[in-house]
Phi, psi and omega in degrees: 000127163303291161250151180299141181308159164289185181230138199223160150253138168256151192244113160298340194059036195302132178267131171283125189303123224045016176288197165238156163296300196293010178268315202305292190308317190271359160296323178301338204281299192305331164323277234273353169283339169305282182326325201286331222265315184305329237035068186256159194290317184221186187197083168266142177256148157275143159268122201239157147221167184069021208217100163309104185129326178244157203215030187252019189296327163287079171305289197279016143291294179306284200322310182298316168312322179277349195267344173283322192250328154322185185224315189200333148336125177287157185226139177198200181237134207252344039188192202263128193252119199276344179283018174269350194231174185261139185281025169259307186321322187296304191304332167296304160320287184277015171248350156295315176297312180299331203301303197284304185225113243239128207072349174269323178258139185265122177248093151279131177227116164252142191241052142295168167264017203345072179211175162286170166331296220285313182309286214283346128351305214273315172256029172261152171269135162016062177084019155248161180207230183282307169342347185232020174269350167315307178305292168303301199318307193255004174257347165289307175313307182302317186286345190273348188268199178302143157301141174256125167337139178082348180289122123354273222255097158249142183260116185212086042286157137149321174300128192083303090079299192025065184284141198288110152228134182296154117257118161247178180177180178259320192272180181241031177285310181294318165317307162322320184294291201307321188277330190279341169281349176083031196271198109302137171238137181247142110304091199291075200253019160210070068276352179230067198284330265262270232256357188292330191279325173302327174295322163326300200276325177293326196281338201260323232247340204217019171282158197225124193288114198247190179302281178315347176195166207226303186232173198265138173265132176216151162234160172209131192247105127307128181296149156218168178218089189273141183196141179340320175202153192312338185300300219261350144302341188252003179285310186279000177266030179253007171284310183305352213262319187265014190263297203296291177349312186289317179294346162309313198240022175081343222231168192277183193250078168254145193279151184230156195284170177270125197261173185307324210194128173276003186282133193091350164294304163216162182252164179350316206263326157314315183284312173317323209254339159274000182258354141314291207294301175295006237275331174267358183291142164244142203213156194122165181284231173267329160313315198261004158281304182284056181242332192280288183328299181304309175329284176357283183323306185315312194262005181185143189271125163195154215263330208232138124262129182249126186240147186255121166226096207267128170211130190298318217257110172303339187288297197307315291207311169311282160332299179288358152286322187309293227289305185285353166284314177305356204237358171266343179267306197357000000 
């Protein structure tokens, strides 16, 4: 790398067991002004639904709130999973959203329903699904550009607008997508670590330079757990431990504090499949992160890193950007 990447966080709105959603959000708010105040680039949310513990399900709601209480953080989606919504609804959104805060918003587009089956039903439209995000990709790209003679269908807010849109994805179909659309690409490499250096390498190896971008831009977004010390990182990474686990077993995901010892918690075959699951998290102090960062760094050419950082305690949680900002002067 010629330079270090920038730093970006992806955000859940995660609920604290026994919180409020509205404790959640204003924890989130003091989040994404803390990152800013550090200079990380960007502060994007995910859509998740049906998932007790997480409250970030309005995404282009949340976008506009956080962006509204920020200054110059980019805000975005983490990303908006398009067969759930008809992309003029998007288009309408995030060119409302450009509108308000003009330069600021990132449209991530993923084509999970991120949810269970019976839930992505319940919000898909009528006999589409991912099989048709090519198509929305590029019928969202049309509503967001210049108006045309002749356009039927206009997004207004949105037309003309040209909100910045990502692919993402786990796989290596969107690493496919992105380069042959000229796209930016994220990598969810925290949660789907398996496949990042092959998705990476496909999207870089085979991109088209398109209006929006003249060479390719990649992010890979990773769990981390910054903390004073390793100790008190392998104290605080047993909430993500007990986070995945739930989700593992169904059940909900509230963040819960953390504990002395995961032993009895889970068993032998659990623990290997969340530590899979974890398989890029990096924890530890500002020494032991960037030394894990450069590993890292090493093994796969990215513009960006976007880090997920489930830590119960919010000061701390505040905190652990001071730490992960350090390994960028270091």
């Amino acid at each position: 790398m010629s330079r270090r990447p920038d730093y970006s966080l992806l955000e859940l709105a995660s609920v604290r067991e026994g919180d409020s959603v509205g404790a959640t959000l204003a924890n989130s708010v003091a989040y994404a002004r803390h990152a800013e105040g550090l200079g990380f680039k960007r502060f994007w949310l995910a859509e998740h639904h049906n998932m007790e513990g997480i409250s970030s399900s309005a995404t282009s709601v949340l976008i506009g709130h956080i962006a509204g209480q920020t200054n110059v953080i980019r805000v975005g989606s983490g990303g908006v999973m398009l067969p759930n919504h008809p992309p003029l609804v998007i288009a309408e959104q995030f060119g409302t959203l450009e509108s308000l805060y003009p330069g600021r918003i990132d449209l991530g587009l993923g084509r999970a329903p991120g949810t269970d089956p019976v839930t992505a039903r319940a919000l898909r439209r009528d006999g589409l699904g991912a099989e048709q995000f090519p198509e929305d990709v590029a019928t969202l790209q049309a509503l967001l550009g210049p108006l045309r003679p002749g356009q039927p269908v206009k997004a207004i807010p949105g037309a003309g607008t040209n909100v910045p849109i990502w692919l993402l994805g786990s796989s290596l179909y969107s690493a496919q997508l992105a380069a042959m659309r000229g796209l930016p690409y994220a990598f969810a490499g925290h949660f789907a670590p398996r496949l990042y250096r092959e998705a990476l390498r496909v999207y870089r190896d085979n991109f088209q330079p398109s209006d929006q971008l003249d060479k390719p831009y990649a992010m890979l977004a990773v769990p981390a757990v910054p903390a004073e010390s390793m100790d008190q990182a392998k104290f605080l990474a047993t909430t993500s431990y007990q986070r995945i686990l739930a989700l593992f077993r169904g059940q909900p995901l509230w963040m819960r504090p953390p504990v002395e010892s995961m032993n009895g918690l889970w068993n032998a075959g659990e623990k290997a499949s969340v530590q899979d699951f974890l398989a890029l998290q990096l924890l530890g102090d500002a020494h032991s992160l960037k030394r894990q960062i450069d590993d890292l760094l090493a093994t796969v050419d990215v513009d960006e890193l976007m880090f997920t950082v489930d830590i119960y305690d919010p000061e701390k949680r505040r905190h652990a950007l001071d730490i992960l900002a350090e390994t960028r002067s270091n």
